[in-house]
N, C-alpha and C positions, 0 to 999 in steps of 0.2 A: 369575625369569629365571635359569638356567643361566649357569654362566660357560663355556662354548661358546656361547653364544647371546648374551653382550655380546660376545667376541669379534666373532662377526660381525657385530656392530655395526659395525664400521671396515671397510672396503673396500680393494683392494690400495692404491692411491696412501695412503690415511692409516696403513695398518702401513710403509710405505718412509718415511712421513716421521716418526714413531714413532722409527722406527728409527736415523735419521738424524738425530735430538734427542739421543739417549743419544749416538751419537759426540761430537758439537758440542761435548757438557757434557761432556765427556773433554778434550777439547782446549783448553780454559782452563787445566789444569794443564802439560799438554804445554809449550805456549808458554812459561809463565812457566819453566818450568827450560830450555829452549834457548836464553830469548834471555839468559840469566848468560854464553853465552860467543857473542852476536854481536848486531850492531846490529840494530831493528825492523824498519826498511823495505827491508833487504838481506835477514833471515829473509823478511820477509811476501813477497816477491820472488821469493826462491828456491822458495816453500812452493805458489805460484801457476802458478809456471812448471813443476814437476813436477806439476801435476796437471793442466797444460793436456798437456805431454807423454805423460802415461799415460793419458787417455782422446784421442790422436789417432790412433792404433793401428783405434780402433772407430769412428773419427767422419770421418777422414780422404778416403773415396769421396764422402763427402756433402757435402764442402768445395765442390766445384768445383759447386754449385749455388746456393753462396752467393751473397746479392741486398747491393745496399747500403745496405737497408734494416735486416737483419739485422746487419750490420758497425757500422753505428749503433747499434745496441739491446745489441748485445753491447760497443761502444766504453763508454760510458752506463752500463752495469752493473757494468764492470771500473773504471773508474773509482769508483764508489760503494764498490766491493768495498774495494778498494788503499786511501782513506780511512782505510772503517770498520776494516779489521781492522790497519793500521798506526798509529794513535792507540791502537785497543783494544791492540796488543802494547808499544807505548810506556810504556800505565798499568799494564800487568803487570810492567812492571819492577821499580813501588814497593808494588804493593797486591795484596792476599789476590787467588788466582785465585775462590773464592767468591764475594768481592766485586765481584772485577772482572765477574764472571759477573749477578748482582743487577740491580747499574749497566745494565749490557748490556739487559736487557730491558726497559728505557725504551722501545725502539726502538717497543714497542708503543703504548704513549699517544702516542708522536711519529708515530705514522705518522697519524692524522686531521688534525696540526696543519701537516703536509707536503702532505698533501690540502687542507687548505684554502687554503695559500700559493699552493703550484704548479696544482692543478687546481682551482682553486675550491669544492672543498665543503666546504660550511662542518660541521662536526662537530655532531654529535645532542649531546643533553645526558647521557646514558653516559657520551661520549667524553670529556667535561669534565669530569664525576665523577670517572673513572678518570684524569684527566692529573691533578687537585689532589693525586687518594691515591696516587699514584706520587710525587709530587715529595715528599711529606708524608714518605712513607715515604724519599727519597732524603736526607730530610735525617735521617732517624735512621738510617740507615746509615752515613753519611758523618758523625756527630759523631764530634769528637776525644775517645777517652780521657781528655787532661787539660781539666777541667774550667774551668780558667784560660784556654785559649784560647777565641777566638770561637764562637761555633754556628754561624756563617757560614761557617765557617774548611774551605773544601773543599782538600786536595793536589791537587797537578799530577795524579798518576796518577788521580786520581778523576776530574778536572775531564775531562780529554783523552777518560776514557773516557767519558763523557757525550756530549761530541760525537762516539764512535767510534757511540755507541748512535742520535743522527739520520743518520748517515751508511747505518749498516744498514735504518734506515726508508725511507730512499730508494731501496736496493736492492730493497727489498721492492717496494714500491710499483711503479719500475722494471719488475722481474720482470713481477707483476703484468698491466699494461698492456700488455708484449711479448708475453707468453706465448703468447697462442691467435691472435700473426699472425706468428709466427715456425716455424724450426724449432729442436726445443728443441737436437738435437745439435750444430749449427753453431753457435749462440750460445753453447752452455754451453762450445764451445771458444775462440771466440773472447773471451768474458768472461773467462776463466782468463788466457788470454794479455795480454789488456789489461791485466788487474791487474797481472799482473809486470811488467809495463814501469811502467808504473804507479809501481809500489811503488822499484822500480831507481832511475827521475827524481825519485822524490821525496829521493834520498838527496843531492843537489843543494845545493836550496835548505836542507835541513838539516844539511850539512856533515858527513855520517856517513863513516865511511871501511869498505870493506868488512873482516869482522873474519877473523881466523884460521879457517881451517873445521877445529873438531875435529869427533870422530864425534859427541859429543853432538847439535851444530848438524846435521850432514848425515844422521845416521838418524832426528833430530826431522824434518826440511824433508822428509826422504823418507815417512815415516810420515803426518805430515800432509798431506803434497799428495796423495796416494793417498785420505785421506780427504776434502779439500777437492772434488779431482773428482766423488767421489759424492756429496758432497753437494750441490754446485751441479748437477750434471746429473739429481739427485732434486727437487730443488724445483723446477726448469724445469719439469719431467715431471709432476710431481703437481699443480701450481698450474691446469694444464689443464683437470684437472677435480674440483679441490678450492679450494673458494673461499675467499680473501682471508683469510675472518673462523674457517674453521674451522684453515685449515692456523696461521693466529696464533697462535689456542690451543693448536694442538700442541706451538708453538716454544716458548712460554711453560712447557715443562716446563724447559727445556734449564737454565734455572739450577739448577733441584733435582739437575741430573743435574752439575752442577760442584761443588753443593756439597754433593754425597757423595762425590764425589772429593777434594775438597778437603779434607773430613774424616777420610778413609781416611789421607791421606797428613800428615795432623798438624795443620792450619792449624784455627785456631779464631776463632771467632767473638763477641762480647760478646750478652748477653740484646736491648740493646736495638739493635745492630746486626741482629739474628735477626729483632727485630717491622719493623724497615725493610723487610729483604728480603720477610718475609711481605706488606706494606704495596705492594710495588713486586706481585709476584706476584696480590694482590688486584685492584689497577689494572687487571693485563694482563686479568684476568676480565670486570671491569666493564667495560673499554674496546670489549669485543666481547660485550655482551649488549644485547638489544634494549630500546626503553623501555617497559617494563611498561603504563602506563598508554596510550601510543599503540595497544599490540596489543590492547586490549580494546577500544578505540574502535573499530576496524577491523572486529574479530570483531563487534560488535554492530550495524553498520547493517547486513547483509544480513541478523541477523535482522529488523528493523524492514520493509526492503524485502519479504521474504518475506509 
């Protein structure tokens, strides 16, 4: 097979989400150097609210068709958003963007065990394969350097960003189930917009005070909210007609793609911290591969009926 010919293997919706994995895995380094000069959930705030602004320009006509059904779905997803990416920029404050990036792709093995709480299904035996070698792998990421402390011993920024990684799976999921009774342009603006408020109220019960805007902060918040639009209003858009389990795997690049960046710019990693990540990355494979032995049973009774 030609490589013009695996190319075409992917379809448009899977190169825009391709394509929108490599930003993603960029923007783990981005956040951690903005938020050195301002608080998480005031950046995740500001970062949400420019990109609900920059795509209302093109989405704006189709507002006024908005249902309250869609206000819901988009309520429900900005919510999940505001969460996930306000915990995730919390734990970037203390830990490698690489890692935080690793961490992140939990969200994958979490998304079957979100399905089974909330919608009831209950996970294949894949899914459980791939959550034990995620979690395996999350603890050899997350051991301490010194040998003296616990193996149990997780930091706040790791720990938060754990929970920032179910909170993503819930978006997912979210997404998912709106997607094809929605329209993606009106949700993906009103999602952006939730999140910023969102993000603004959570600064509340967390006592954060909003911090000085240098330009660091305001060409980070501008930079990435331009990219956050695209990306949520690409995943609405693709999920349509790319399903659950392939567009997963696509996301599942997004930490390689943090942590080449994260390498470019100095941040290094220990050997057995590297077999973690490897370990979290294998998870996300197996968590979305079918069960080998089921597919053969299947394949083989219409031969028999035959």
């Amino acid at each position: 097979m030609t490589t013009s010919n695996r190319f075409l293997m992917f379809n448009k919706q899977e190169l825009c989400l391709i394509a929108i994995t490599i930003l993603w895995g960029g923007t783990f380094l981005i956040v951690k150097n903005a938020t050195a000069d301002g608080s998480p959930f005031f950046f995740v705030g500001l970062r949400f609210c420019i990109a609900g602004l920059a795509l209302l320009p093109f989405t704006f006509r189709h507002l006024k068709n908005l249902t309250w059904y869609e206000l819901r779905a988009g309520f429900f997803i900005g919510f999940a958003i505001s969460l996930g990416y306000g915990l995730q920029t919390i734990g970037l404050m203390t830990i490698p963007s690489s890692t935080s990036a690793f961490i992140t792709a939990l969200y994958v093995p979490f998304v079957p065990i979100l399905q089974w709480l909330i919608l009831r299904k209950r996970p294949g035996i894949m899914s459980v394969v791939g959550i034990i070698t995620a979690f395996i792998g999350l603890f050899l990421l997350t051991l301490p350097e010194n040998p003296s402390l616990s193996l149990f011993s997780f930091s706040i920024g790791e720990l938060l960003t754990v929970f920032s990684a179910l909170a993503i799976a819930l978006e997912i999921i979210l997404i998912s189930v709106y997607s094809n009774k929605v329209d993606s342009r009106r949700v993906t603006v009103v999602q952006l917009f939730a999140a910023s408020c969102f993000a603004f109220f959570f600064m509340i019960p967390t006592h954060e005070a909003p911090p000085v805007l240098s330009s660091n902060l305001l060409y980070s918040a501008l930079g990435l909210g331009l990219m956050s639009g695209l990306i949520q209003f690409v995943m609405n858009w693709a999920q349509k007609s790319v399903s659950a389990t392939k567009a997963t795997l696509i996301y599942a690049g997004e930490p390689v793609w943090a942590g080449i960046f994260g390498r470019l710019a100095g941040e290094k990693m220990g050997l057995i911290g590297m077999f973690g990540g490897f370990l979290i990355l294998v998870a996300v494979l197996i968590s979305e591969m079918k069960n080998p032995f089921k597919k053969q049973s299947k394949q083989f009774r219409p031969e028999i009926a035959e």
